[in-house]
N, C-alpha and C positions, 0 to 999 in steps of 0.2 A: 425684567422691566422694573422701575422704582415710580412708583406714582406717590405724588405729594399731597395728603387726605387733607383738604382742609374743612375745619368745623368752627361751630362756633354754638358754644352753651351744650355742646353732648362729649361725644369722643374725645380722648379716653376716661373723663371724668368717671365719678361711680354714678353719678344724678345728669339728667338733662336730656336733650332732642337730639335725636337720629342717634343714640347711643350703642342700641342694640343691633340695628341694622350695619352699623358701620363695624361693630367688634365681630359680628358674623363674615361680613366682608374680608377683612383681612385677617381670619383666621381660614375661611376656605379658599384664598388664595396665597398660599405659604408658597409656592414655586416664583412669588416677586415681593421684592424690596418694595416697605413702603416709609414715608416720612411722616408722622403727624404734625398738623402747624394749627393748633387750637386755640381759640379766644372764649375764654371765661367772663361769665355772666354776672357773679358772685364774689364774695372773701368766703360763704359757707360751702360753694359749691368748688373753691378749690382746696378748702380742706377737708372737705371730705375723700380727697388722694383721686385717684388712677383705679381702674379695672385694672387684673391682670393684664398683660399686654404678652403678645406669641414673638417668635426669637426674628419674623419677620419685617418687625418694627424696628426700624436700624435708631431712628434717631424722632426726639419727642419735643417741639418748642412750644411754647404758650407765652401768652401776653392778658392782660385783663381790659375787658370792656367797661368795667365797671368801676374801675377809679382808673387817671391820668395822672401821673406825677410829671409837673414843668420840665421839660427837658433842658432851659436855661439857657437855648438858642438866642439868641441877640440877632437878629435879621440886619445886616446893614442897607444902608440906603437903596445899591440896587436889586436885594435881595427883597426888598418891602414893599417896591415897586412891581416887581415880578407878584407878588401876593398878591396883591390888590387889584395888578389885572385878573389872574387867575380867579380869584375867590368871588372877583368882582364880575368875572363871566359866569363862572357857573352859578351864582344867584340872580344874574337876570335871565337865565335860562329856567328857575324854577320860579321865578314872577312872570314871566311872557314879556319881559320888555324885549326891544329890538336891541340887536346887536352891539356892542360897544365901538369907538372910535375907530377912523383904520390905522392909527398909533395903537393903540390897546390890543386892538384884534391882534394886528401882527405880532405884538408882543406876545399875546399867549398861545399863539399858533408856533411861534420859534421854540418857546419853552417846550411844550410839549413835541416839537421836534426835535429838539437836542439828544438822543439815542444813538445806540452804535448796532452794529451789526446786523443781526436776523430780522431785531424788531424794528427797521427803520421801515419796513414793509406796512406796520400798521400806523405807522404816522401817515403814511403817506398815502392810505386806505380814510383817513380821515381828514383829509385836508382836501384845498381845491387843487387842483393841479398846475395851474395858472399861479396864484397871488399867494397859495398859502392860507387861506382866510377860509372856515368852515363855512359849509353850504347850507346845512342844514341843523335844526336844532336839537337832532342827534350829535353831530361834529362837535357843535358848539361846546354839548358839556362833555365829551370826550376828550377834548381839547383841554377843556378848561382842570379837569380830574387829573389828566394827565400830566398837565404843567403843575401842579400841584404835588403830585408823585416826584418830579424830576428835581422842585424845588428843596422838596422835604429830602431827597437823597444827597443834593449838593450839599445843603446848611446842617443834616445832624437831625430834623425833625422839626414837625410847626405844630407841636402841641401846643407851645405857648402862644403864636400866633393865631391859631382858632381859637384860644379861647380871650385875645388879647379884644382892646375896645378897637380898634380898627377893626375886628371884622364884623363887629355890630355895627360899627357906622357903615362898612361896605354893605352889608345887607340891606342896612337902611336906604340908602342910595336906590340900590336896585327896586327896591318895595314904592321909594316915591320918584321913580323914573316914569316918562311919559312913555306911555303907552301899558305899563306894568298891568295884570288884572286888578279887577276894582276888589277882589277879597286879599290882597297882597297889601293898595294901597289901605288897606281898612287895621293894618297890623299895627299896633303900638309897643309903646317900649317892651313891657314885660312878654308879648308874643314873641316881638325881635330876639330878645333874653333867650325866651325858651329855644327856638330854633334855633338859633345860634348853636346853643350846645348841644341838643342831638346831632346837629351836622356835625360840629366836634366829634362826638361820640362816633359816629358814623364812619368818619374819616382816619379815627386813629391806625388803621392798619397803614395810613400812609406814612407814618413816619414809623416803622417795623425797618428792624435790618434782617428782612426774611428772603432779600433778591437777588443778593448777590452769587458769583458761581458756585460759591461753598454751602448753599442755600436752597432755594426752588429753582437758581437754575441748574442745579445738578438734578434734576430729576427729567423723567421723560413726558410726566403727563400730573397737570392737575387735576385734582376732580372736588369739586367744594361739593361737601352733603348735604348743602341749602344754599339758595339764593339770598340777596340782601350782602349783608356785611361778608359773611362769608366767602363770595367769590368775590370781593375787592382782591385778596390777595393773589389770586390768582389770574386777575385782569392785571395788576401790576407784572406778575413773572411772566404773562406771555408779551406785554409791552416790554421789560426793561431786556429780558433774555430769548423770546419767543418762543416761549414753554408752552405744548396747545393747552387748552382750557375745558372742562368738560363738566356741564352744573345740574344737580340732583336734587328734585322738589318733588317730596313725599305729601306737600303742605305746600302751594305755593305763598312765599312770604309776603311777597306784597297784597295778596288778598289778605291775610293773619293783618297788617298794617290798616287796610280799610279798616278791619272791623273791631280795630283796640282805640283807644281815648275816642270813643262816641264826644264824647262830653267837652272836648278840647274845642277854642275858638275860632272860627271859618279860617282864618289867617293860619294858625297854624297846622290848621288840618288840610290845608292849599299846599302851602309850600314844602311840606313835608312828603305828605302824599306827591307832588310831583319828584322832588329828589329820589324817592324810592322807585318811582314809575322809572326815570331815567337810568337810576343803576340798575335796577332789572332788565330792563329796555337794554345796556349794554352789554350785561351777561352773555344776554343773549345772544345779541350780533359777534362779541366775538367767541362765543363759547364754538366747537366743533361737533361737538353734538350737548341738546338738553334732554333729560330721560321724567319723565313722571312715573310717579305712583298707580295712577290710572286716568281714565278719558277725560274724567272732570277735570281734575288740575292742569290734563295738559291743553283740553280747551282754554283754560285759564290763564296757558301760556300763552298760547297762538294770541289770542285776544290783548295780552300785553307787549309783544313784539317781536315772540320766537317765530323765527321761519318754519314753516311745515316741512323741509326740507330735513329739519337738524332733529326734528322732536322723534323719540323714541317713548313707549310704554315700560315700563320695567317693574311689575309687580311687588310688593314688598315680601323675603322669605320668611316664613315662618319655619318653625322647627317640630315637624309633625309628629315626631317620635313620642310624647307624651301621651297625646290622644291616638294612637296605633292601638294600644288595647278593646279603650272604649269605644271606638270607631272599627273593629272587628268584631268586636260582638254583635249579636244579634237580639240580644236583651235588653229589657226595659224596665229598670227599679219601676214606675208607675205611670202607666197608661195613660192617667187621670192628671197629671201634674203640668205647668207650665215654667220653666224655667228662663228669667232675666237675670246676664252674667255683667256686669262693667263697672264703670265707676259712676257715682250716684254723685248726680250735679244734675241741674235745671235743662241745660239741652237732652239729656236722655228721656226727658218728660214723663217720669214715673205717673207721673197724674193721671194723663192718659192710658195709661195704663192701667191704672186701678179702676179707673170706670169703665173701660172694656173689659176687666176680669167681672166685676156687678153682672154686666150683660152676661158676660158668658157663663155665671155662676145660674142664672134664670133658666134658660136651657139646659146645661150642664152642673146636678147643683153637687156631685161629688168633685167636682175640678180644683186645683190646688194651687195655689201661685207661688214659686220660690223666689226672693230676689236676693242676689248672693252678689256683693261689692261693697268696694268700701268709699265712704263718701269723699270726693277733692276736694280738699283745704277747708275753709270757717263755711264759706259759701254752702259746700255741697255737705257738710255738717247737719245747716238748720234748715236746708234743701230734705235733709234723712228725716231730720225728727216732724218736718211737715207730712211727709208722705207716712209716716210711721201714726199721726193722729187724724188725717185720711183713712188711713185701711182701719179703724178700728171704730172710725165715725160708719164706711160703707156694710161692715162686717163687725158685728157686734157678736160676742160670743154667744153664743146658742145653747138655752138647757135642755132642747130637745130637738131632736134630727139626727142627720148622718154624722154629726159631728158631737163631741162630749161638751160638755162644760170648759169655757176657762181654753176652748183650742181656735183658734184665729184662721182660717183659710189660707191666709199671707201671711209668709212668714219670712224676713230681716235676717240675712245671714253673711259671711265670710269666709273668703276663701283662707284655708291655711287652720280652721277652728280642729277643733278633735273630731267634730264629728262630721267636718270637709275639708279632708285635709290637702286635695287637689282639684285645679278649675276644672281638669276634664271631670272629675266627680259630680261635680254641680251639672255640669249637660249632660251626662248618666241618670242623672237622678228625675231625667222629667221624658217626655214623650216628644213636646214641642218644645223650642227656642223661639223669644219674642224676642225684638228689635226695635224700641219706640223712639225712637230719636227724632226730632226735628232739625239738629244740625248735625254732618258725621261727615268725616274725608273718608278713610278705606278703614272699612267696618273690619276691626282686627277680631272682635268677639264673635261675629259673624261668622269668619271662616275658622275659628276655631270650633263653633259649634256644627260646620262642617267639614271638617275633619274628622269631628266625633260620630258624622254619619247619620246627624238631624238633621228634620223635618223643623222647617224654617219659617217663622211672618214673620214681616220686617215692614218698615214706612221709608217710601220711594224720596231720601234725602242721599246726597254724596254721592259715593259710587257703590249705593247698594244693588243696584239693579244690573251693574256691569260684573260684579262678583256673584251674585248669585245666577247672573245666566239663563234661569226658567227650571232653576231645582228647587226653589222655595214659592212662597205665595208674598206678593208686596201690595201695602195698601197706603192709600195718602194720609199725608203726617197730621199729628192733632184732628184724629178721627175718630173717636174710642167704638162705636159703632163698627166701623166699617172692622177697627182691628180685631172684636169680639168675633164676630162673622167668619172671620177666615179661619180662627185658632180655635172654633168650633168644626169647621169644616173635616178639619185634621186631625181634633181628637175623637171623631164620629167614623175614619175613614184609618184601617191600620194599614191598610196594605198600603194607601195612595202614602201615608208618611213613610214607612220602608221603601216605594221606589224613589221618593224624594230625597229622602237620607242619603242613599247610596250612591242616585247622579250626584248628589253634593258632593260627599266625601269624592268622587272620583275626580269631581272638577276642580276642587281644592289641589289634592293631589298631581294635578297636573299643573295649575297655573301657579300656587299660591306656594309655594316650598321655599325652603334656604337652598336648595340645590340648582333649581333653577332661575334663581335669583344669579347669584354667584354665576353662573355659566353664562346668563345675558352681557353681564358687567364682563367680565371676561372676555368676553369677544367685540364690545364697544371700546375696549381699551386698545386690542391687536388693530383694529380696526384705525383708531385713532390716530396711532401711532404708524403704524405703516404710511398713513395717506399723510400726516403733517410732523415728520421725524424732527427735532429739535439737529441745528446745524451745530455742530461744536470743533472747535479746532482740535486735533489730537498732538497731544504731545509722544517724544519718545521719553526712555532709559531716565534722562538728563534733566528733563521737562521743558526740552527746548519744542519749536514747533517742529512737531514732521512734514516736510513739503512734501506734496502728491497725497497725500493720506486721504484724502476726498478729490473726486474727479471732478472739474470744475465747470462741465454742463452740470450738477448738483447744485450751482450756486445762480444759476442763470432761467431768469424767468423767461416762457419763450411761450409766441401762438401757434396755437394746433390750426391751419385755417383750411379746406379745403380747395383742391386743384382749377376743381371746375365745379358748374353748376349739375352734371352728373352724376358726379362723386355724392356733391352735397345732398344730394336728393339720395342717391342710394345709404347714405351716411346715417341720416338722419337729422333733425334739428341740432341735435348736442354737438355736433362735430362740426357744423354750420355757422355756430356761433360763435366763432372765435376767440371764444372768451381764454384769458392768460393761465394759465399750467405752472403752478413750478416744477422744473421737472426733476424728476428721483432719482436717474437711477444714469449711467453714462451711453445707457444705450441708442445712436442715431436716430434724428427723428424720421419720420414716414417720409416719403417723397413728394408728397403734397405740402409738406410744410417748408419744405429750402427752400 
């Protein structure tokens, strides 16, 4: 099989997102071709090169997100007209205005039908069936994206027409059209500006020459490692070729969209936010299956407009082999100790944490708190030295007690030093693992600290409560109370953290691995493919066509309907419903259906 990986800002780069998860991917599925087709973030993050790459990566393309150089297209008259429909539907579909003229309409419903072969199935999955003219304000911007796709394949590319002054005056239009919402009409120039070119931005995968046969349509299956920008390309190859689509949200991107520029003006926090809503929104409908990371995100689908039908779970693999040691022993450097492992930034709410350790030092006054990470960027820097002039405000050194002179209960540390020089060493080194976070997708520190076969508090954010199962103790977030209480409970109780440990580690071990990672994906792909196989013409010897080489009930949609109302009842609803089959394979249909 060749599946065509598409990323955007990780794979194959050495820095960025889903990077790890995708280089484990196709290195435990070496029995198939894959293609990478990545978009970079950066000029630092494409010089810092490529991961190694295994010998089953046939072929590697990239484009950047982060600067456009004018492609130099010159649009003629009715190539400018076509844009302006186009550009000019899909921005009154992120303002709410109603529909455009039935000149206009029909113009961008032809565009975006103009297709050959396989993929003339989804124009026509999106159109009316009668006039042509979308139904719905799904249609609309599918339509209008589409015609835009078809545009930028006939002329060469419309970089320079997004970023030209007609498409700010088109947006304008849209924004002061009757009926538009009142945070669209409230948009002025510099809003218009800015939108303007993140749509730009957004849209440059449409003028990629990533489609053609020698391209993503020679592959069998896409699979984009995030939503957003990332499966545009592959909404373009299952349009221009009917290559199926298949989209992977560890993170879903349009929630990461909600909750970046807080500070940006209603206007473009409107119209932006709906363009994302819509190409998520479309992903979706045409992807053939969407997979989450866990329950929460893919609630987060459903609630954006994946069908329950297509959504799969598919856990993220970790590579257990490092903590196998530490997670077989039976030993505990210190009873007495508490260990916090991640990266030190303001959602892990260290704060909270140091004022639960206070508490728990009142009852427990031998207890020890380790925090072993390194702060993210400036942020989580002056985030460290805050929390570092906290614990020595809560915890002043003591010249008499259990502890010397000059020795801090809390103590600032990193992974990789001399005297820690691996993460599973830091979850060795304590009794319990804390987890204070107030915001967290799939707590990766969490089941690494169960793997290592700890006894677990954690605050009920993300998907801690669906990873941990009922092998650890979870309390509510910015509670320092409540988190003292538990991480006393557990360092007062050794047996009750040994059976917690070990249902961890077992659970881990069973959901949380790179093996069974890889084997999920592996069988969504057979899966995929079997039920929506890419139609290609075969050539012979010569490269002429071979007639007969596909049998041509293959090409022939037909209804399965049942005989009688007997049948249909013994059938079942699915059989009842008549609903259109393409069908696979050249074997005669049933007798109920001639």
């Amino acid at each position: 099989m060749r599946i065509g990986l598409l990323t955007e800002g990780g794979y194959p780069y050495v820095s960025g997102d889903a990077r790890l998860w995708c280089d484990r991917l196709v290195h435990g599925l070496a029995q198939h071709e894959f293609d990478v087709y990545a978009l970079s973030r950066s000029q630092h993050q494409e010089d810092e090169g490529w991961i190694p790459l295994p010998r089953n990566v046939r072929r590697v393309r990239t484009a950047p997100l982060w600067m456009a150089e004018d492609d130099e297209v010159a649009l003629g008259r009715r190539a400018r007209r076509r844009f302006t429909e186009c550009f000019g539907e899909l921005a009154a579909v992120l303002c709410g205005a109603p529909g455009a003229s039935p000149g206009s309409a029909s113009g961008v419903s032809g565009a975006a039908g103009r297709i050959s072969g396989s993929a003339s199935s989804v124009s026509a999955s999106t159109s009316n069936a009668t006039g042509g003219a979308p139904t719905s304000e799904a249609d609309r911007f599918a339509n209008a994206l589409y015609g835009l796709a078809e545009l930028a394949r006939d002329e060469g590319g419309l970089t320079g027409a997004l970023r030209s002054e007609a498409a700010v005056r088109t947006l304008e239009g849209a924004c002061r059209a009757p009926g538009a919402h009142r945070t669209a009409r409230e948009a002025r120039v510099p809003d218009l500006l800015t939108v303007a070119a993140h749509l730009e931005r957004a849209l440059r995968p449409l003028s990629l020459d990533w489609y053609e046969d020698d391209g993503l349509g020679a592959v069998d299956l896409c699979h984009a490692a995030s939503g957003g920008t990332a499966a545009l390309p592959g909404l373009l190859a299952r349009h221009f070729t009917g290559v199926p689509l298949m989209v992977t949200e560890y993170g879903v991107r349009l929630r990461t969209h909600y909750l970046t520029a807080p500070d940006a003006p209603p206007a473009v926090r409107s119209l932006l936010a709906a363009f994302h809503g819509r190409l998520a929104a479309e992903a979706y409908r045409q992807a053939e299956v969407v997979t989450a990371g866990n329950t929460h995100a893919r609630r987060w689908q459903e609630r954006c407009g994946a069908e329950r039908e297509k959504l799969r779970t598919v856990y993220p693999g970790m590579n257990a082999r490092p903590f196998a040691e530490v997670g077989e022993s039976t030993d505990c450097a210190d009873p007495d100790t508490l260990v916090w492992v991640g990266r030190v930034e303001p959602a892990k709410d260290l704060v909270s944490l140091l004022h639960a350790f206070a508490e728990v030092r009142k009852q427990a006054p031998r207890t020890r708190l380790r925090i072993v990470g390194a702060p993210a960027g400036p942020e989580g820097t002056a985030y460290l030295g805050h929390c570092r002039t906290l614990a020595a405000q809560l915890f002043p050194d003591e010249a008499e007690g259990p502890h010397a002179a000059g020795d801090n209960p809390v103590s600032f540390e990193e992974t990789g030093g001399p005297e820690l020089p691996a993460v599973a060493d830091a979850y060795a080194s304590g009794a319990v693992t804390v987890l204070s976070s107030v915001v967290e997708g799939f707590p990766v520190g969490l089941v690494e600290a169960m793997l290592c076969g700890r006894a677990t508090v954690s605050t009920d954010v993300g998907a801690v409560v669906e990873v941990i199962g009922g092998t650890g103790l979870v309390v509510p977030p910015r509670n320092p109370r409540a988190l003292a209480e538990a991480c006393v409970a557990l360092l007062r109780d050794p047996e009750r953290r040994a059976r917690l440990g070990a249902a961890a580690r077992a659970r881990a071990l069973e959901l949380f691995t790179v093996e069974q990672n890889i084997e999920a994906f592996h069988g969504i792909y057979l899966e995929i493919v079997s039920r929506a196989p890419v139609r290609r013409g075969l050539l012979d010897g010569a490269g002429e066509p071979l007639p007969f080489a596909v049998p041509a009930e293959a090409h022939v949609s037909v209804r399965w309907t049942a005989a009688s109302p007997d049948l249909a009842a013994r059938s079942g609803p699915g059989w009842a419903a008549s609903r259109p089959v393409r069908a696979t394979s050249p074997l005669p249909a049933p007798e109920g259906a001639r």
